[in-house]
C-alpha positions in Angstrom: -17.5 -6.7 -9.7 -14.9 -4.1 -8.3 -11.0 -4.3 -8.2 -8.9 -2.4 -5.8 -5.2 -1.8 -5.6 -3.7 -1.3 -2.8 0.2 0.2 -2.2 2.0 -0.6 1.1 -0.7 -3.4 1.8 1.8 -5.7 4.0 2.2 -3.5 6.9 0.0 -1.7 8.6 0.2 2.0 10.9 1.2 1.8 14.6 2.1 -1.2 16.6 -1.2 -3.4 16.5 -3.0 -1.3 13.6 -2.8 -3.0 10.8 -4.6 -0.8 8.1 -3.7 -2.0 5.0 -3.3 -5.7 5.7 -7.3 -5.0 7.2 -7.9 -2.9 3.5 -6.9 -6.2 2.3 -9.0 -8.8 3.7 -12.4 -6.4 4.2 -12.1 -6.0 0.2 -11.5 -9.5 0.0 -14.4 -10.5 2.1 -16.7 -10.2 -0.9 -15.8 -12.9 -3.2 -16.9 -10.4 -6.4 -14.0 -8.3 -5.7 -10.7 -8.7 -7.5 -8.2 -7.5 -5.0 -4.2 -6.1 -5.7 -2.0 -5.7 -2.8 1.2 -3.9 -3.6 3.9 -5.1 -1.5 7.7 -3.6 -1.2 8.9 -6.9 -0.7 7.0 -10.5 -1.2 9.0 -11.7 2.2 7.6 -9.3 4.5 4.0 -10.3 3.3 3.0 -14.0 4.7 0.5 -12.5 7.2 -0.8 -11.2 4.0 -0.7 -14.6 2.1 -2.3 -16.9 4.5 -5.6 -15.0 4.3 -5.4 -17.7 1.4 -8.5 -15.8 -0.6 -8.9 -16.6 -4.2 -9.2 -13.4 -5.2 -6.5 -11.6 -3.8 -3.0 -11.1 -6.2 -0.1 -10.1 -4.1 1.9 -8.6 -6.3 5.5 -7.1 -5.7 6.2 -3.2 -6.5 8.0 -0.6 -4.1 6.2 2.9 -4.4 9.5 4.0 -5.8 10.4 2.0 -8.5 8.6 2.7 -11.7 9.6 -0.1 -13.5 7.8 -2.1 -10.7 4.5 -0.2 -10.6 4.6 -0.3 -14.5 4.7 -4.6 -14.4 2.0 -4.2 -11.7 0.0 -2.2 -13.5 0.4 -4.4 -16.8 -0.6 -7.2 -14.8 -3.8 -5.7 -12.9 -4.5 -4.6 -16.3 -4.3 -8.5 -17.6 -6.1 -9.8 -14.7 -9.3 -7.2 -14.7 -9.6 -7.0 -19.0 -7.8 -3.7 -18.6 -9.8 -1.6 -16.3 -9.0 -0.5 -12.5 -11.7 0.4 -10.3 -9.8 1.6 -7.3 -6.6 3.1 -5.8 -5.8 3.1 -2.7 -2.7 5.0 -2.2 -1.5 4.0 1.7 2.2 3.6 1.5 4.2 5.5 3.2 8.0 6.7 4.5 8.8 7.7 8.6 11.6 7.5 10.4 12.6 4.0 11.4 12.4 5.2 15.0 9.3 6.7 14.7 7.9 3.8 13.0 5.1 2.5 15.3 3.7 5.7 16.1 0.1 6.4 15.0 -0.9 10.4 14.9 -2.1 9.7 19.0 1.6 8.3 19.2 3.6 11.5 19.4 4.5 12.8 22.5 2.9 15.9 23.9 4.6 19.1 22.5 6.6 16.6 19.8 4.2 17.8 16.8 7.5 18.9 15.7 8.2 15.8 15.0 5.1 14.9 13.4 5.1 17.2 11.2 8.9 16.8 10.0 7.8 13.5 9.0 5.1 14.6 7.2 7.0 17.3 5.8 10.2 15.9 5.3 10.3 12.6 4.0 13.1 11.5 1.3 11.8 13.1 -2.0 11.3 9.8 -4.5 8.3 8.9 -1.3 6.9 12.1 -2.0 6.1 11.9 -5.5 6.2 8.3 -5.7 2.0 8.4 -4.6 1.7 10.0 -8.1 4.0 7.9 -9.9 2.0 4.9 -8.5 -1.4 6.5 -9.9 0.3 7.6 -13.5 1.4 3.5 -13.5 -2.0 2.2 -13.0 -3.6 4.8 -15.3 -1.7 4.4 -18.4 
């Protein structure tokens, strides 16, 4: 038996890509598997919910807030014995306009723009990938 967290699991990358939300129920597929999908917000997850899988705990905690991840982790913890097998770290910041574009969706000769959102993101989304693994270690 594995578990699996995964951050940002309600949305997914690009317009019809939904990454995460398809982390989510591959992982889910095998019954053995004890799944966590870290959502921002419980409302913008019912795609999520109705994959209706016994297995998987939708649990609510934003990539930025610490005292969030920490109650997520306390209850992964309680779920699994105390033990997590897997992170998956896929949430993410980009600019609102440039929201459904996957690394094919930038215009030619706009990797400017690519890279500014790489680059460029508000700080607490860049360190908050390593605040959500310090949460689930500890």
């Amino acid at each position: 038996m594995s578990s699996y967290a995964i951050t940002g699991a309600a949305r997914g990358l690009g317009v019809d890509l939904w990454l995460q939300f398809e982390f989510v129920r591959q992982l889910s597929l095998k019954p053995e598997n004890t799944v966590f999908a870290l959502v921002r917000s419980l409302s913008t997850s019912q795609k999520l919910a109705a994959l209706d899988a016994k297995n998987i705990h939708i649990l609510q905690a934003d990539i930025t807030d610490v005292a969030a991840l920490k109650i997520a982790a306390a209850t992964m913890h309680k779920i699994t014995g105390g033990s997590l097998d897997y992170l998956i770290n896929n949430a993410a910041f980009i600019e609102a306009t440039r929201n459904n574009n996957n690394l094919d969706g930038y215009p030619e000769g706009q990797e400017a723009l690519l890279e500014k959102d790489l680059t460029e993101s508000d700080p607490p989304r860049k360190l908050s990938p390593s605040a959500a693994v310090w949460a689930t270690l500890t």
